[in-house]
C-alpha positions in Angstrom: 98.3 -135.3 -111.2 96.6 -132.2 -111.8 97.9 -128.9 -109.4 95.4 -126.0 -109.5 97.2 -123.0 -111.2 96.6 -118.8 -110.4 94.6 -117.2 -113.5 96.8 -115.4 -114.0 99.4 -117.2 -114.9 96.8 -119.1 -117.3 96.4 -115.8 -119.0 99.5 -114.9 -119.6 100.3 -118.0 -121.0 97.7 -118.0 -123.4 97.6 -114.7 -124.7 98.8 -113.3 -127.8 100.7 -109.8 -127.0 99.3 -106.7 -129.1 103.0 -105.9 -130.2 102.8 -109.0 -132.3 99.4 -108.3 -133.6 98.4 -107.0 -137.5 98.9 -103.1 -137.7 95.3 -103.1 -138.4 94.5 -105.1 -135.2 96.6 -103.1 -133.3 94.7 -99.4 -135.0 91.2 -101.2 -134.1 92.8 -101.9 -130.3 92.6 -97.9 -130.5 89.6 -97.1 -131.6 87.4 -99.6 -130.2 86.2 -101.8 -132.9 86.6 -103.4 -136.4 84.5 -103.4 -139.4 86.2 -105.7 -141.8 84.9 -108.4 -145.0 87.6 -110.4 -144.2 88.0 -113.3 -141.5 90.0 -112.4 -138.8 92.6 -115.4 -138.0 93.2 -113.7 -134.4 89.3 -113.9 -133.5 88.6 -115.8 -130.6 91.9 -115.4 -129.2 92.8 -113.4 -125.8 95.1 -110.7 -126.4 97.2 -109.5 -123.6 97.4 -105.3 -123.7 99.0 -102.8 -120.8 95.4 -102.6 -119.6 94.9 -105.8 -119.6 92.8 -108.2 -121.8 90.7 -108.5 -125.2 89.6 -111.0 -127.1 88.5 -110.2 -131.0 85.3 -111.9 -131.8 83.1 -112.8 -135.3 80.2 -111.0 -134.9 78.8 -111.8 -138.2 79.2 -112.6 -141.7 77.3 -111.5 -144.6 77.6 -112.2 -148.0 76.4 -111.0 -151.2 75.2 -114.7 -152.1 74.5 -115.7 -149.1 71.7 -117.9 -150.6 70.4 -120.0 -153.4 67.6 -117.0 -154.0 70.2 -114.7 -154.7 71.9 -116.8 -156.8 68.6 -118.1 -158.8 67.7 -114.4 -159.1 70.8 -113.4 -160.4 71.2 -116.0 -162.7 67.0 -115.0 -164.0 67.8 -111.6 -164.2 71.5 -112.8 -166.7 68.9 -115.0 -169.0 66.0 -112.2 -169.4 68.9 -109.7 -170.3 70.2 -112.1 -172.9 66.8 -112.9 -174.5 66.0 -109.0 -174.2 69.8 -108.5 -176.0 68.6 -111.0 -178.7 65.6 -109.4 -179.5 67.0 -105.7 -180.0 70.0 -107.5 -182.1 67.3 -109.9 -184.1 65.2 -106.6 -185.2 67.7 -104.0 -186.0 69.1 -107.0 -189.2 68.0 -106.3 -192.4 65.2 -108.2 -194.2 
């Protein structure tokens, strides 16, 4: 049987204290915000602070090849620097 529970008391169950957060969690609790390249393994949990709660969310990801343009560019631009390599090498040998 299922009793109906104060949300409080669901909160504090659930959430994560700051104290036992990363220092760089904790220095982005401070300021605001985060700007980071790297996944956050807290995101999308509820941290409990003294002013009560947070939660750290993914706003975005972006990477450099985020695509398979990028990546067919990239590997155009490699083989047109190679023949262009070639070519300087083939006419600076001697005859």
């Amino acid at each position: 049987m299922l009793d109906p529970v104060d949300e409080q008391a669901v909160l504090d169950a659930i959430a994560v204290r700051d104290s036992r957060l990363p220092l760089r969690l904790r220095a982005a609790l401070l300021v605001g915000g985060l700007r980071t390249d790297e996944p956050l393994p807290e995101a999308n949990r509820i941290i409990a602070t003294d002013d009560g709660y947070v939660v750290f969310s993914e706003t975005g990801r972006q990477f450099l090849s985020s695509g398979e343009n990028v990546e067919t560019g990239l590997s155009g631009l490699g083989v047109l620097l190679g023949v262009a390599l070639l070519r300087t090498v083939y006419r600076r040998l001697p005859e």
